[in-house]
N, C-alpha and C positions, 0 to 999 in steps of 0.2 A: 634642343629646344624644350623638351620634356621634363629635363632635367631641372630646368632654370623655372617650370610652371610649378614640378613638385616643390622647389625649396622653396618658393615665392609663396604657397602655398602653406608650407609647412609654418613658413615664419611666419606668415598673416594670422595662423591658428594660436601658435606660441605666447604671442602680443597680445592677443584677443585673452585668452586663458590666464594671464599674466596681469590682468588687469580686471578680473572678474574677483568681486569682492565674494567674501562668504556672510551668512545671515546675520546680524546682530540683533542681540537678545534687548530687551527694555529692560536695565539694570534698577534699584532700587533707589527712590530720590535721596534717603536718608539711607546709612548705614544701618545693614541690618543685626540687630541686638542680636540672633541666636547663633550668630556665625560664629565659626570657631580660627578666623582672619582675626588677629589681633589689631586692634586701631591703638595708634600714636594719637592723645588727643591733642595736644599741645600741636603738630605739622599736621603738615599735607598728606593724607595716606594713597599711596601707588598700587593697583593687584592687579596683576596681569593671569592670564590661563593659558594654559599650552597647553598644546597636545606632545608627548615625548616623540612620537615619530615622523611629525610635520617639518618638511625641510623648512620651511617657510619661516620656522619661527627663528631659523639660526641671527636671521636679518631682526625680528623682535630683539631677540635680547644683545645684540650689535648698537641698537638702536637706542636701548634701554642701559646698556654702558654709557653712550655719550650723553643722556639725559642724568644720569646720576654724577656725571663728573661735574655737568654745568649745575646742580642744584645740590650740592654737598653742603647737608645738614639741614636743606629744606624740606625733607621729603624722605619719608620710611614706603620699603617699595618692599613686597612682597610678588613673588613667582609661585604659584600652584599649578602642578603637571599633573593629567586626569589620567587617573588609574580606573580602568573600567575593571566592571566588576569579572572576578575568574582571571585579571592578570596578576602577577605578583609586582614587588618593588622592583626586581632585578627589570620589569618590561617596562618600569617609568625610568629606570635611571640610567639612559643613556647620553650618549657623550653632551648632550645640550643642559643636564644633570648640576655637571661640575663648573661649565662654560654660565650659568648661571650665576649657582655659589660665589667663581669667583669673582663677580661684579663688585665693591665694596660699596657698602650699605643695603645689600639684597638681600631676603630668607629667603629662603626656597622651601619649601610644602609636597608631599604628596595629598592630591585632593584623591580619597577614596571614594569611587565610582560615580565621582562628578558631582557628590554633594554641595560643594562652595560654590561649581561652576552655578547646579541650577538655583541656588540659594541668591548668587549674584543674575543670573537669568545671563550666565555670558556664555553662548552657542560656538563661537568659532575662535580657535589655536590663534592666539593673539591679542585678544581683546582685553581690553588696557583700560582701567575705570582710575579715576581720578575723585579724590572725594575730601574736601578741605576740613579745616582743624574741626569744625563743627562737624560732622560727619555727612556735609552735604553731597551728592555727586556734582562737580562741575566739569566734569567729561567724562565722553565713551566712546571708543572705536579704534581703531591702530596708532600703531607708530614706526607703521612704514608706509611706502606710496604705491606698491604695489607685490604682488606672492614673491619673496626670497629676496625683492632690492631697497638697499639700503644705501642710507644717503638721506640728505633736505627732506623733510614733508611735514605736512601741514600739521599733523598728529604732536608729532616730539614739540615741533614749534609751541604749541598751543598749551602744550601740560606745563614745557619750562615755563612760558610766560602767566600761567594763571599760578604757580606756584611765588613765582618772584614779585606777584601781585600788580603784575601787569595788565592792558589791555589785549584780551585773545579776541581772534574772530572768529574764532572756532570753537565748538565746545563738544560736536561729535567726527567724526572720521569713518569711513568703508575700514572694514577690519578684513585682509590679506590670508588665510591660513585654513587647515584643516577643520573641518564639521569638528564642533568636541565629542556629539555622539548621542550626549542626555536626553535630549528631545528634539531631535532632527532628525527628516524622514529623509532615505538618500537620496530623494531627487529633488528636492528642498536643499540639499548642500552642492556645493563644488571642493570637492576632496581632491587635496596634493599629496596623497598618503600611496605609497609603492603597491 
């Protein structure tokens, strides 16, 4: 009987953690001129941040494949992985690196010591800004539905249809993932970091 209150236990913890978003930042209404993210002005520009060693984000860019297949040629998508300061590249480019890369239509970035993150003010491994031909922002938050699951949510939904110039009813999302680190105090975050 103890048994069956631990894992009932365990798993009500797991659910709860699993479902516990991390902070989002207040991204910039307009694109900001001094950043060194390139803007496609003619489409819809995509930037997502990660952190290199957040399991969490393998579900981002899972998520962020299926969003480039449905909007192919709508949309220039950019990936920047936060390199804090005192790590090298070899500590940004692990295997979510290449699993990026080979998204097609993706760049992939090393952002040194979270310059772009705080430039874009986006705090947590995963957050996904959306920012039309005009360099306006019309979204911010994930594009997953909860830390490492992937699948339907409201996120992905919402970027494809404001791309294809639909009506969204979304325009932010809970962003799923590790603290980036720039300016998060640790008990201010919920880190999925080993």
């Amino acid at each position: 009987m103890i048994w069956l209150l631990v894992v009932l236990t365990g798993s009500l913890l797991m659910a709860q953690y699993s479902q516990t978003a991390g902070v989002v930042g207040i991204p910039p209404e307009q694109w900001p001129e001094t950043s060194r993210v390139r803007r496609e002005p003619a489409i819809s520009n995509l930037v997502i941040f990660l952190h290199p060693h957040c399991p969490c984000s393998r579900a981002t860019l899972g998520e962020l494949e299926r969003l480039m297949a449905h909007c192919q040629g709508l949309l220039s998508a950019q990936v920047w992985f936060i390199q804090p300061e005192g790590k090298d590249e070899n500590w940004v480019k692990t295997d979510l690196w290449p699993m990026a890369a080979a998204i097609p239509g993706v760049q992939v970035a090393v952002d040194h010591a979270g310059e772009e993150a705080r430039r874009f003010q986006a705090a947590t491994s995963g957050q996904t800004l959306l920012y039309d031909a005009n360099g306006r922002l019309v979204f911010q938050g994930g594009i997953t539905l909860a830390r490492g699951h992937a699948g339907d949510n409201p996120g992905r939904d919402a970027i494809e249809c404001l791309v294809k110039q639909k009506t969204s009813l979304s325009t932010s999302t809970p962003v799923f993932g590790c603290a980036l680190g720039w300016n998060i105090q640790p008990e201010e975050s919920t880190s999925c970091q080993p």
